[in-house]
C-alpha positions in Angstrom: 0.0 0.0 0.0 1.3 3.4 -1.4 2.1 6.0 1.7 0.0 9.1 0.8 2.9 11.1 2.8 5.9 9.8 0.6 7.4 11.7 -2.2 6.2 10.3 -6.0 9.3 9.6 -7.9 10.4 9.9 -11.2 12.9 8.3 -13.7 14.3 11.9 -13.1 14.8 10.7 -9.7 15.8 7.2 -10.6 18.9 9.3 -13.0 17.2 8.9 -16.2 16.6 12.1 -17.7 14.1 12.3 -20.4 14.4 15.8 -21.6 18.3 15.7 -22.0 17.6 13.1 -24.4 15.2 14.4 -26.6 17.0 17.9 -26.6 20.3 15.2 -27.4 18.1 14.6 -30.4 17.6 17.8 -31.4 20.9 18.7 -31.4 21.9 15.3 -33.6 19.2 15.7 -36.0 20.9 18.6 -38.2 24.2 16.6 -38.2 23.0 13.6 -39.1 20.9 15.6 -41.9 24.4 16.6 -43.7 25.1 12.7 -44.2 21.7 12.1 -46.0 22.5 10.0 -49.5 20.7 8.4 -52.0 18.6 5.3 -50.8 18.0 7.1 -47.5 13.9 6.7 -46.8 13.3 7.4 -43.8 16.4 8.4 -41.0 16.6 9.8 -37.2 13.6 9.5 -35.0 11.5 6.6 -36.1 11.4 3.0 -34.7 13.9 1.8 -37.4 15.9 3.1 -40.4 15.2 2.5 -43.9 17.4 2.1 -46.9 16.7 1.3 -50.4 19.8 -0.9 -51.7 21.5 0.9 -54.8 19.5 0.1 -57.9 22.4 0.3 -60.1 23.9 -2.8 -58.5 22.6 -5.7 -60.8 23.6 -8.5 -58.1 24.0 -6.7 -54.8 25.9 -8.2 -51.7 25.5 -6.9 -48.8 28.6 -6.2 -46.5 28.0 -4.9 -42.7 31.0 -4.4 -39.8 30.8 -3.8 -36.4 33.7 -2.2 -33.5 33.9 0.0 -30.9 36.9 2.7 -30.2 38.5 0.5 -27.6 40.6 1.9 -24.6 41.3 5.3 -26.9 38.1 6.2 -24.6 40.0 6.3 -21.7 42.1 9.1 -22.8 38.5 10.7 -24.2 37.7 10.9 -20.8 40.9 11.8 -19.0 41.7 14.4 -21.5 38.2 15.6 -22.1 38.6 15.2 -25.4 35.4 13.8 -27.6 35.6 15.6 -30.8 37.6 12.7 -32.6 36.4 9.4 -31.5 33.5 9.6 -33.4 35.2 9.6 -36.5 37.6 6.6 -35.1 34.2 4.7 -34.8 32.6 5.2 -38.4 36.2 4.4 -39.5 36.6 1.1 -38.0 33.7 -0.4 -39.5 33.5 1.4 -43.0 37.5 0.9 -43.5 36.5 -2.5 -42.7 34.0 -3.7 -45.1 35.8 -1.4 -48.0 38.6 -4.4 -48.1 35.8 -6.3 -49.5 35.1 -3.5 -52.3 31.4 -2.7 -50.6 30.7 0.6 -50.9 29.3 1.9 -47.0 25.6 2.9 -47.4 24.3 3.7 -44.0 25.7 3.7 -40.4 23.9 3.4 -36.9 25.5 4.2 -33.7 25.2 3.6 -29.8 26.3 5.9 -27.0 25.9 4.5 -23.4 26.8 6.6 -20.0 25.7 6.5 -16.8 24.6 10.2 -16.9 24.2 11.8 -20.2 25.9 15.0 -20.6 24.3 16.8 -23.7 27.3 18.3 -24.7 29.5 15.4 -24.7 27.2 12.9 -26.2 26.8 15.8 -29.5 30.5 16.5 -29.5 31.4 12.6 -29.9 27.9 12.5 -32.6 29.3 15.8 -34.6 32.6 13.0 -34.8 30.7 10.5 -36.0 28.5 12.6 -38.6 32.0 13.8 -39.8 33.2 10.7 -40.0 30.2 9.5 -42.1 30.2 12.5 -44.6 34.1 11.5 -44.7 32.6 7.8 -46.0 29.5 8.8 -47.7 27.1 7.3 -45.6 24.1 8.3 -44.4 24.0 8.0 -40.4 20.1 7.3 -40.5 19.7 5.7 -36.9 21.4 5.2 -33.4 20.7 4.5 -29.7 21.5 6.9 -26.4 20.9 4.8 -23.7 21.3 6.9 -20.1 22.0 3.8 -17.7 22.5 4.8 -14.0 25.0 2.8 -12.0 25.9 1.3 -15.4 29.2 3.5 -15.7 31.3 6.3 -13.4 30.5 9.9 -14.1 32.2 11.4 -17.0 32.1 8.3 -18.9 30.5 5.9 -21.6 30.9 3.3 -24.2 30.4 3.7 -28.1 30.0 1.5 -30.9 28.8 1.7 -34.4 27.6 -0.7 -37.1 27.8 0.0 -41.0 26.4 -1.2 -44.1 27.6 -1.5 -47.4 27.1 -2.9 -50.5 29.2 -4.5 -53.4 28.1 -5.8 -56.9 28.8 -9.7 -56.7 31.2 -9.8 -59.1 33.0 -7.4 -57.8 34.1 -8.9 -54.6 37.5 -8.3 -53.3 37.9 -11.6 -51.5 41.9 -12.0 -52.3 41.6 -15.2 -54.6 43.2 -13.2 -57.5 46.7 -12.4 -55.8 49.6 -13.8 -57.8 53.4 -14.3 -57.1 54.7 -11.4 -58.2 52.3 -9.0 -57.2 53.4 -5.3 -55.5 52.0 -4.5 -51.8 51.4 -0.9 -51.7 50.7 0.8 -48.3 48.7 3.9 -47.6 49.9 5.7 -44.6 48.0 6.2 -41.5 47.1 9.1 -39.7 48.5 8.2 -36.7 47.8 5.1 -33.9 43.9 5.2 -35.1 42.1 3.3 -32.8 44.6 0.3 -32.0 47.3 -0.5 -29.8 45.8 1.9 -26.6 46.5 0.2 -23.9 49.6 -0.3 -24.9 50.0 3.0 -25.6 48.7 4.7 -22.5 51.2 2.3 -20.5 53.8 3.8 -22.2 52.2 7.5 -21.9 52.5 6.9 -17.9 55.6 5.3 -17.9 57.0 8.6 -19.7 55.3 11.0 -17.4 53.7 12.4 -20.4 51.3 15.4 -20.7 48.7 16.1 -22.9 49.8 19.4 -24.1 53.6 19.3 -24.5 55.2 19.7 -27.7 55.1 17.2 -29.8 56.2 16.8 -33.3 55.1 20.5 -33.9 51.8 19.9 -31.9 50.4 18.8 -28.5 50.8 15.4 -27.6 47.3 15.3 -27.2 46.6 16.2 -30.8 48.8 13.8 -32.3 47.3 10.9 -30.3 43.7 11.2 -30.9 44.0 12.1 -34.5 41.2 10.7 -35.7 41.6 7.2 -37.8 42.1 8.0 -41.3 38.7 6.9 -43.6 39.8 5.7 -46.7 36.5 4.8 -48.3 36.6 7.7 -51.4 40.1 7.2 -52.5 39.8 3.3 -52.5 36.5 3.4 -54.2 37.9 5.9 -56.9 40.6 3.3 -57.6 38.6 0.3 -58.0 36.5 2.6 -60.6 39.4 3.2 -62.3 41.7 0.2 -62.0 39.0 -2.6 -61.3 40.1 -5.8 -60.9 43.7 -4.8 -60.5 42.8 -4.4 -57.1 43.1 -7.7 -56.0 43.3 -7.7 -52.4 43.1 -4.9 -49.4 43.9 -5.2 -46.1 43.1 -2.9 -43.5 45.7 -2.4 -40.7 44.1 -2.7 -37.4 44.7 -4.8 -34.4 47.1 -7.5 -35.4 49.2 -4.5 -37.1 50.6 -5.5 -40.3 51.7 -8.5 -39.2 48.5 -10.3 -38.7 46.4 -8.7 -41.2 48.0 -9.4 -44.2 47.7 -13.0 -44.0 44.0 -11.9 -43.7 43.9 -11.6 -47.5 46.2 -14.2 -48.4 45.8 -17.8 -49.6 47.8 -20.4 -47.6 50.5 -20.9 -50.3 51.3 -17.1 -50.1 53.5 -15.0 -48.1 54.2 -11.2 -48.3 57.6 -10.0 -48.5 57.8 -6.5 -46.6 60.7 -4.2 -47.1 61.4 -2.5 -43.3 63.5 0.4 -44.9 60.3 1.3 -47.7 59.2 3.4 -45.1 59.6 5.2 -42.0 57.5 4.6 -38.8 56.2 8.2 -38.0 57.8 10.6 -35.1 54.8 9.2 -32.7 55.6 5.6 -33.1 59.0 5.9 -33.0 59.0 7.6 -29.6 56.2 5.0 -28.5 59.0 2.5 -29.2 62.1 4.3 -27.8 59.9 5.5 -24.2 58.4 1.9 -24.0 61.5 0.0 -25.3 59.2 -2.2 -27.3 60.7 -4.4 -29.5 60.4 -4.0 -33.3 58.2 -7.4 -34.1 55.4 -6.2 -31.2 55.7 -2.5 -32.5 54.3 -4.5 -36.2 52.0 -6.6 -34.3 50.2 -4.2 -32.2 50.2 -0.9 -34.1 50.5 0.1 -37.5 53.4 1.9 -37.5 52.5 4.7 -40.3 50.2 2.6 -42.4 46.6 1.8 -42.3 45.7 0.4 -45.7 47.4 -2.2 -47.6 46.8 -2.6 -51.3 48.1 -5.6 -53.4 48.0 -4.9 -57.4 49.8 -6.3 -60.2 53.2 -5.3 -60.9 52.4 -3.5 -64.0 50.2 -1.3 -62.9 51.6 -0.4 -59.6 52.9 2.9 -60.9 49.4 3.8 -62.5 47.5 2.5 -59.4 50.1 4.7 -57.1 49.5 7.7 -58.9 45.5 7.6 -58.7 46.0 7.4 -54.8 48.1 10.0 -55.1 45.1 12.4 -56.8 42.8 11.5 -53.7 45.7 12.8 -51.6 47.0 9.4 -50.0 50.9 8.8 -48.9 51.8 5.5 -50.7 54.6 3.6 -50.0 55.7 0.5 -52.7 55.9 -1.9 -49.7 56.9 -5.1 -51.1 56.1 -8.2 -52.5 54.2 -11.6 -52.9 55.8 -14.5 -53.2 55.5 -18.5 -53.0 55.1 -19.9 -50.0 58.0 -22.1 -48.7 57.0 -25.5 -47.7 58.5 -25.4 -44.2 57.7 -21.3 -43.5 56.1 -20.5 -40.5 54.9 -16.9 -41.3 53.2 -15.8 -44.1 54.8 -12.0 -43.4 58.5 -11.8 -43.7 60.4 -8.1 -43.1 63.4 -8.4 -45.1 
């Protein structure tokens, strides 16, 4: 039996505030609006989002990716820095299901906190609607969820989930690689969203701070760059070159190491050349301060490159030079070669 006497609560009361999350809303619906694409029917605010798949595509093949930011929140938080993990989400997935050749089509988010903070939550969503007009995807739908006792003040968790779609003929699945054939790299913008808690280790081992010099910036800057979105300059390649794109890889966890072999058949190995390029100021200093060896700097981080392309040999030049146009950094990496019968690694740095 209900006390007369005793106060009536509210979700207010419970820690779920329903007015910061509609005026959240508000605030998201004119970013989300500069993403809007062709297919779009019906985006932020309804129950669900809908997407017409490309009528040009003859046999379409749907591609979809999930992934979060990882630990790079951490120094969101301590930092107070939100402005560029937004951009590090929609990258993760659409960089993702680009190796396949799928173009990304639409992208939902989630954003979880204990508390919601209006002005966090639309500094990390202005990221991610960045990150998506970056892409050319429409961000069309998402989830806030405020979630009290869930997660400490000042804090919450973010993933994302993209769609794509790729004409069924035209999927990059690595079968076409050949002996012979040149690994190109396109280089990073920095650690993207891999290798963090790693690199926060060595950030406290070093004493570092957020705004000291770095490199001709502030530490801070050159850490959370946001992870480089290759989607327009990869796309515009495979329109021109086509099939002489035969396999990408993109370097995430794992580092170069481990996702090359992604791409590979089991009778291949690629054949890296460690002085084709040079790891960037950041990584080297993340090496010297941490004193981490050289094969765990190419297994955990990707050391100045965050796209690998594998093309013929003639056409590496012409295939160069059209990244180039779109304003990538390519480096002529390497190689592919046979497999040796008794090799253990499919990746050998010569």
């Amino acid at each position: 039996m209900t006390d007369k006497n005793s106060a009536s609560l509210t979700y207010r009361d419970a820690g779920v505030d329903i007015d910061a999350g509609e005026a959240l809303v508000d605030r998201i619906k004119p970013m989300a609006a500069r993403t809007m694409r062709e297919g779009v029917m019906a985006g932020i605010g309804g129950f669900g989002a809908l997407f017409e798949v490309p009528r040009h595509l003859k046999e379409p093949v749907l591609v979809s990716g999930t992934d979060g930011v990882g630990t790079k929140l951490r120094l969101a938080f301590e930092w107070n820095r939100h402005d560029t993990v937004g951009v590090d989400l929609v990258a993760m997935s659409v960089n993702d299901i680009l190796v396949q050749g799928a173009e990304p089509l639409y992208f939902l988010d989630y954003f979880a906190c204990g508390k919601l903070s209006v002005d966090t939550a639309a500094s990390v969503v202005q990221g991610i609607a960045q990150g998506c007009e970056q892409a050319g995807c429409a961000l069309i739908g998402g989830e806030t969820a405020e979630m009290p006792g869930m997660y400490p003040d000042g804090e919450y968790d973010l993933a994302g989930f993209a769609v794509g779609a790729v004409e069924k003929s035209d999927i990059i699945d690595g079968k076409q690689i050949q002996p012979g054939d040149v690994i190109l790299g396109l280089a990073s913008s920095g650690a993207h969203s891999n290798g963090f808690s790693l690199l926060r280790k060595i950030l406290r081992h070093a004493n570092a701070r957020p705004q000291q010099e770095f490199d001709g910036r502030t530490l801070e800057d050159v850490v959370m760059a946001p992870t480089r979105i290759y989607v327009k300059s990869v796309l515009h390649a495979l329109a021109t070159h086509g099939r002489d794109i035969r396999g990408l890889a993109h370097i995430t966890g794992g580092g170069l190491l481990d996702n090359i072999p992604r791409v590979l058949q089991s009778n291949l190995a690629a054949r890296l050349h460690r002085d084709a390029w040079t790891m960037p100021p950041l990584f080297q200093w993340l090496q010297e301060n941490g004193n981490v060896a050289e094969a765990e700097m190419l297994r955990v981080f990707n050391c100045g490159i965050g796209m690998v392309v594998i093309v013929p040999a003639a056409q590496a030049d012409a295939i160069t030079a059209t990244f180039q146009s779109k304003g990538e950094t390519v480096y002529r990496l390497g190689e592919i070669a046979e497999r040796e019968g008794d090799e253990a690694a499919q990746v050998v740095l010569a």
